[in-house]
C-alpha positions as CSV (number, residue, x, y, z in Angstrom):
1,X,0.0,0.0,0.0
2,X,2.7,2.2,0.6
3,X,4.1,5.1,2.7
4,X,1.8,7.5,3.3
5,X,2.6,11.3,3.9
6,X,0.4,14.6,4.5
7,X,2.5,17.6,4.1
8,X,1.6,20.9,5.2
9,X,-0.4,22.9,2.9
10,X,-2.0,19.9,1.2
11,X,-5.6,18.9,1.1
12,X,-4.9,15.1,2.0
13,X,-2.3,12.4,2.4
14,X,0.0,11.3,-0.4
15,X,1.8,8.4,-1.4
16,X,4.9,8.6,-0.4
17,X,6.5,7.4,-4.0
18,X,4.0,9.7,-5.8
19,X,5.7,12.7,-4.2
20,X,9.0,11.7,-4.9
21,X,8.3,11.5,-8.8
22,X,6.1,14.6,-8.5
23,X,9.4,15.8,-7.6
24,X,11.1,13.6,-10.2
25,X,13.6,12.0,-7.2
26,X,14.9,9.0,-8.9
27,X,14.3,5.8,-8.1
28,X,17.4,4.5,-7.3
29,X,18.0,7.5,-4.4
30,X,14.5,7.3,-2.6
31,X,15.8,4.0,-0.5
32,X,18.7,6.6,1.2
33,X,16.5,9.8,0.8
34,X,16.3,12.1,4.3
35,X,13.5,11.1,6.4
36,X,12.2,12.1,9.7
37,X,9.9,9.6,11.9
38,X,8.0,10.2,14.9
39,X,7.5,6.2,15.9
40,X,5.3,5.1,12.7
41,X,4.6,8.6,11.4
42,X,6.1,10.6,8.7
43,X,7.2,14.1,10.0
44,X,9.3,15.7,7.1
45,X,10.9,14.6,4.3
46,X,13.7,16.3,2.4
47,X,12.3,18.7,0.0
48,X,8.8,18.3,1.1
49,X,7.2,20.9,4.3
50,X,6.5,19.5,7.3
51,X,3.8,16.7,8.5
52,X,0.6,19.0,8.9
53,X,0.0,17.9,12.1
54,X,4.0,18.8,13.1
55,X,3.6,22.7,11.5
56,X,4.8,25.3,13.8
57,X,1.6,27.7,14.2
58,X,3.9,30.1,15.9
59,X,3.5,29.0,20.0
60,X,5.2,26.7,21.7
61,X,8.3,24.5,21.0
62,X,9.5,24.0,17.8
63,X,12.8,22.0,16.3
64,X,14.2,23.2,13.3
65,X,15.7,20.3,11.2
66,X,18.5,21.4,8.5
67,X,19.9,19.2,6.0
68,X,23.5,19.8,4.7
69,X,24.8,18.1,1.9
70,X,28.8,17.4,1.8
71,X,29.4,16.7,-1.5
72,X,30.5,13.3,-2.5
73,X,34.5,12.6,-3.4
């Protein structure tokens, strides 16, 4: 059935694999692809907002996650 994922700002859930070729993320890189989990759930995924239900409305705690690349070689 697949991963399932809501991102902020969208109407619904998503397939996990349709959002990674809506963003045309090959194949071959979504097995090592940046992830965040919260037990079962999907928080954020690189390149994607947050999980709706993990968006900061602007009062209590937040984390801020930041993804640096090194380049490879």
């Amino acid at each position: 059935h697949g991963d399932r994922y809501h991102p902020a700002h969208r109407r619904s859930p998503e397939r996990l694999k349709k959002l990674f070729a809506d963003k045309r993320i090959p194949a071959a890189q979504r097995a090592m692809w940046p992830v965040v989990l919260q037990d079962d759930e999907i928080v954020w995924v690189q390149g994607l907002p947050v999980a709706a239900a993990y968006e900061w409305r602007g009062a209590g705690d937040a984390v801020k996650i930041d993804f640096i690349s090194h380049g490879q070689g």
